[in-house]
C-alpha positions in Angstrom: -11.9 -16.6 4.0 -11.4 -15.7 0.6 -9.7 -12.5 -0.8 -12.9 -10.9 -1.4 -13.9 -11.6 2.5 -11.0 -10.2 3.8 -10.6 -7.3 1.9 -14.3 -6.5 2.5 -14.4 -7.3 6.0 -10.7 -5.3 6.4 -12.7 -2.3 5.1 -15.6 -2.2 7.2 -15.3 1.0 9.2 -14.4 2.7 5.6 -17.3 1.5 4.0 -19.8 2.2 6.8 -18.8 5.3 6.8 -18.9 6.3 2.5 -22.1 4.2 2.2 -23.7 5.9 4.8 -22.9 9.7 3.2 -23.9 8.3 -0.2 -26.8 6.8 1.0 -27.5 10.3 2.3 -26.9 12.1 -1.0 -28.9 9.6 -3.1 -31.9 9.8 -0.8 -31.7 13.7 -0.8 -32.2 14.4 -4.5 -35.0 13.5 -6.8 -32.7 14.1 -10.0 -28.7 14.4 -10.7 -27.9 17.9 -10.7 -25.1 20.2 -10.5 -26.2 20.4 -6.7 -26.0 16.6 -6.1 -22.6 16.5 -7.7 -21.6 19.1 -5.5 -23.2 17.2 -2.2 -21.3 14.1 -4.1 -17.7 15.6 -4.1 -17.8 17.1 -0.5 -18.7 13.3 0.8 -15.8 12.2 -1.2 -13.9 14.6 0.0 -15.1 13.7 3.2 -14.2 10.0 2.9 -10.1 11.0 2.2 -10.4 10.7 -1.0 -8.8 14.1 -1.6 -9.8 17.5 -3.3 -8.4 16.4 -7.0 -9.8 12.5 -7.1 -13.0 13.7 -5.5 -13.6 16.3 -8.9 -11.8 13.3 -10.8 -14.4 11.1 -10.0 -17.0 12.8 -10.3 -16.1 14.1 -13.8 -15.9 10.7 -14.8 -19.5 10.0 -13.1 -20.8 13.2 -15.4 -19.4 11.6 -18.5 -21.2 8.4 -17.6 -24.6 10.0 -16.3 -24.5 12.1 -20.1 -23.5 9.2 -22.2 -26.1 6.4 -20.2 -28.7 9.2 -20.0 -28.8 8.3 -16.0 -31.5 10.1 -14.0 -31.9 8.3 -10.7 -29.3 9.5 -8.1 -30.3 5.6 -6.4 -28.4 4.6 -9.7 -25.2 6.6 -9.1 -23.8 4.2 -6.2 -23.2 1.5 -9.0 -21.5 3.7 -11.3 -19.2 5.5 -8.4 -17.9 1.5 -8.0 -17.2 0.8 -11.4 -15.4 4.3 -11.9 -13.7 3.4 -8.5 -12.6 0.4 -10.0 -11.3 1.7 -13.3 -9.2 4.4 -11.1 -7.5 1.7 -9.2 -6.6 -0.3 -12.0 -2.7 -0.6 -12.9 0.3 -2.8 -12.8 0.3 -3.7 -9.3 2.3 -6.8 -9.1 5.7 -7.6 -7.9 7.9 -7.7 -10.2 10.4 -10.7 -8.9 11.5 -12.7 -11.8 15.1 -12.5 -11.0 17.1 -15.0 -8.8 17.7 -13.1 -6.8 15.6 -10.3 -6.6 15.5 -7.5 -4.2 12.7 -5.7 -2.4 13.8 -2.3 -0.3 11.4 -1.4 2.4 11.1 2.1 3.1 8.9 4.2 5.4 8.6 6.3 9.0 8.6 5.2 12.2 5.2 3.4 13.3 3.7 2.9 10.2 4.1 -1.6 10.5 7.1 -1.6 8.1 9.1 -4.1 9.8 5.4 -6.1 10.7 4.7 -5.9 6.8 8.0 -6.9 5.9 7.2 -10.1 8.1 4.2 -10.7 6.5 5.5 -10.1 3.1 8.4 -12.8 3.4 5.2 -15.2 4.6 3.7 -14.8 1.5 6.7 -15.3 -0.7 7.7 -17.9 0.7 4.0 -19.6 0.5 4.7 -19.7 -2.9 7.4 -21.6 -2.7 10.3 -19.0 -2.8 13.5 -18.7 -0.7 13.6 -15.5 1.3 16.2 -13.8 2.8 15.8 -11.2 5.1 18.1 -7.8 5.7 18.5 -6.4 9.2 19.5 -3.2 8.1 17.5 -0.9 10.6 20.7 -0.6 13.1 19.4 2.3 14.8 17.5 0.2 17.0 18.1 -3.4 18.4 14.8 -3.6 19.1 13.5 -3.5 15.2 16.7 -6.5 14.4 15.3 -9.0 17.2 11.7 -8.4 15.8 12.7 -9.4 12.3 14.2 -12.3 13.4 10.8 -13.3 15.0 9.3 -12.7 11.8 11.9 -14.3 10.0 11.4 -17.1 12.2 7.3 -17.0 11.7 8.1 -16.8 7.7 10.0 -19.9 7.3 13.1 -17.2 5.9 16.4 -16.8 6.5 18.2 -13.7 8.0 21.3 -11.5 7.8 22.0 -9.4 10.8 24.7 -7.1 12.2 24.6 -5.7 15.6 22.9 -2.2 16.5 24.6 0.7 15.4 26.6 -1.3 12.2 26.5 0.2 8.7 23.1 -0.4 7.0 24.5 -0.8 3.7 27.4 -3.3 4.6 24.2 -5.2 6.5 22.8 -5.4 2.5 26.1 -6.0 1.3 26.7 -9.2 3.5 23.0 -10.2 2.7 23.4 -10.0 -1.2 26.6 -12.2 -0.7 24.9 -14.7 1.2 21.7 -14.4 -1.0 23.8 -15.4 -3.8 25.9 -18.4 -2.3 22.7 -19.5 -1.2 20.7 -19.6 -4.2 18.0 -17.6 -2.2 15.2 -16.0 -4.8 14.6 -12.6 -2.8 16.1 -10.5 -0.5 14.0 -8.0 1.5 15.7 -5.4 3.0 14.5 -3.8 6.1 16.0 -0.1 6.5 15.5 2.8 9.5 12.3 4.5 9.9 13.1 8.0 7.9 11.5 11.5 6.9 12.4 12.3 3.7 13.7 15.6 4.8 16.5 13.7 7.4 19.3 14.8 4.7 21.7 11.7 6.9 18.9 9.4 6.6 18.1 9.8 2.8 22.1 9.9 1.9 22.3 6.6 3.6 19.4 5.1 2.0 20.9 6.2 -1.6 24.3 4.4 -0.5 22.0 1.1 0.3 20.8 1.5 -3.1 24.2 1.7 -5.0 24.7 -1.1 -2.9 22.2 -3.2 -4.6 22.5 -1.7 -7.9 26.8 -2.5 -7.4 26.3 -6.2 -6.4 22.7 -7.0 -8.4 22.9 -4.7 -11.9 20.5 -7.0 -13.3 18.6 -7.9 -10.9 14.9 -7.2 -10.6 14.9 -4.5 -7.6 11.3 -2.9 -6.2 11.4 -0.2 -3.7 8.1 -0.5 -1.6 7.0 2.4 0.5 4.9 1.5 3.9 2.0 4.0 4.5 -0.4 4.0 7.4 -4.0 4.1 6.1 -5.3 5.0 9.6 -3.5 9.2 8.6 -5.4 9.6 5.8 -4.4 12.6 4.1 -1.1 12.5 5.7 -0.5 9.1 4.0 -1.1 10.8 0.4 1.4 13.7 1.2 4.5 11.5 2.2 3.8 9.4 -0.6 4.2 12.3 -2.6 7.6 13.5 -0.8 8.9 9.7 -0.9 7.9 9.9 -4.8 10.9 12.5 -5.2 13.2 11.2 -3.0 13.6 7.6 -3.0 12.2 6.5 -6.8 8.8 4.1 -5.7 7.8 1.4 -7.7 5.6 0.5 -5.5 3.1 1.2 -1.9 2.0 -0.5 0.6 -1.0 0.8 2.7 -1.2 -1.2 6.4 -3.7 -0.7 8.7 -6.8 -0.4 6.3 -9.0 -2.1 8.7 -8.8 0.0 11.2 -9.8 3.4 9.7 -12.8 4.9 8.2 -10.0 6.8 6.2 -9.9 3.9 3.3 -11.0 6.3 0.6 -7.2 7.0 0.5 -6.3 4.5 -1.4 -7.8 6.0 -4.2 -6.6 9.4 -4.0 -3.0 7.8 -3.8 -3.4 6.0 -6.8 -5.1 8.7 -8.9 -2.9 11.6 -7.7 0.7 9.8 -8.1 0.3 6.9 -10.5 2.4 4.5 -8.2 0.8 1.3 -8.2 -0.8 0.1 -4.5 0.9 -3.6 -4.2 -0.4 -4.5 -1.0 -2.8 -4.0 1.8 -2.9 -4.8 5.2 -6.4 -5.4 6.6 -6.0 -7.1 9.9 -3.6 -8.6 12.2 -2.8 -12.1 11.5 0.1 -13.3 9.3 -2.2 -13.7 6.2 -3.9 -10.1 6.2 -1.4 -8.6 4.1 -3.0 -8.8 0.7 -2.0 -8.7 -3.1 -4.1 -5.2 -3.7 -6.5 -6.1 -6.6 -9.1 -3.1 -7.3 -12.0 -4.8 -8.5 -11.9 -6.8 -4.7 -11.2 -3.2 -3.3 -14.3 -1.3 -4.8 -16.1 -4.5 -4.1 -15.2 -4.4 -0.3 -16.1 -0.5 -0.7 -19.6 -0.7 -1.9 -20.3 -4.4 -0.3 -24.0 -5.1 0.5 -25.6 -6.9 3.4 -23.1 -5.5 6.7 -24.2 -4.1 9.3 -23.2 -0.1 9.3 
């Protein structure tokens, strides 16, 4: 299955839910109105696309209804995908050009971090790059042995203390050996953390002068791990995380198994960080390289059954 397949099948639930609301509003009015726009926001809003990209959106669709001299509301569903589209679009590749290069994982407990991270060192190394994995969630032995499955799965290698060491000397030891070994990134897996656990937050900043210390030039991405299925909740500590740890980038698990897709798109348009993967399903390879145009594709596909 192709990347347009997945992402569109991963995004079923969301889409049968938005097209069936805007199938509801197109069929209810005769003409675009101030009314419709108002029945068009509250489905957005609706979908989780949040109060301030909902009137985004929208503002944009009255711009393009004014300037195209749109009358139809049958016509709006095409216009809502291409302003989707535009919305999504950004710099949302890893930047890795480094050797080596260094990818922190952040994010809170049950959101698939350490699963992504897996999945993530899969993909890497599926294009041909040496990856080096960090145990550095010591709070829990359980999260270490898991990575090392995943580590196993991913064809990477793995640095690992024993429960209860010091996260950052875990990254330390991993740079060192990431170096002697010529590896091309490291991915470090840290604790599940709120961004208001003072301890936590101090330790993740002593991880990152770690990395900074040992890797000044080296190409570094900090990659938060947000679960779609929360919706709304996914937006707000992707706003907190945007203070506290400096993002360059999110990753949003779990898409396939929400109606709640919409999001992604009030994440995007409210903080400006880019979206650099997706997960939309279980298997190894359903961790995706976000790309909007597949996204609003997926989100407006035709021929499903809702």
């Amino acid at each position: 299955m192709g990347l347009f397949g997945k992402i569109g099948e991963g995004l079923r639930k969301t889409r049968d839910n938005f097209q069936r609301q805007i199938q509801q509003i197109t069929r209810a009015f005769t003409k675009i109105d101030e009314d419709f726009f108002e029945g068009l926001e509250e489905v957005l809003i609706m979908s989780d696309v949040g109060v301030h990209t909902a009137g985004a959106i929208c503002e944009h669709l009255r711009q393009r209804v004014k300037e195209q001299g749109i009358t139809d509301p049958a016509a709006i569903e095409e216009e809502l995908k291409e302003v989707i589209a535009g919305m999504l679009e950004g710099d949302d590749s890893l930047h890795l050009g480094t050797q080596p290069s260094v990818i922190l994982v952040i994010g809170v407990n049950g959101v698939g971090k350490t699963t992504t991270i897996g999945k993530l060192a899969a993909y890497l190394s599926g294009q041909g790059k040496r990856v080096l994995l960090a145990a550095a969630d010591t709070f829990r032995a359980a999260a270490i042995d898991q990575l090392g499955i995943w580590a196993e799965r991913a064809g990477a290698e793995m640095v690992r203390h024993t429960e209860g060491s010091d996260p950052a000397a875990v990254v330390y030891d991993a740079i060192a050996a990431g170096k002697a070994r010529g590896v091309d990134v490291i991915i470090c897996d840290t604790a599940g953390r709120l961004h208001t656990k003072k301890n936590l937050m101090d330790e993740l900043a002593k991880i990152r002068r770690v990395i900074d210390r040992e890797l000044p030039d080296a190409d570094k991405e900090t990659l938060l791990v947000l679960d779609a299925t929360t919706g709304q909740n996914a937006l707000n500590q992707a706003k907190q995380f945007k203070e506290a740890a400096g993002l360059t980038g999110l990753v949003l698990t779990k898409l396939d198994g929400t109606a709640r897709g919409g999001v992604v798109i009030g994440i995007k348009e409210e903080l400006g960080i880019p979206i650099k993967f997706v997960g939309v399903g279980e298997q190894v390879d359903d961790l995706q390289p976000f790309d909007p145009k597949a996204f609003a594709e997926g989100l407006f596909a035709k021929g499903e059954e809702t």
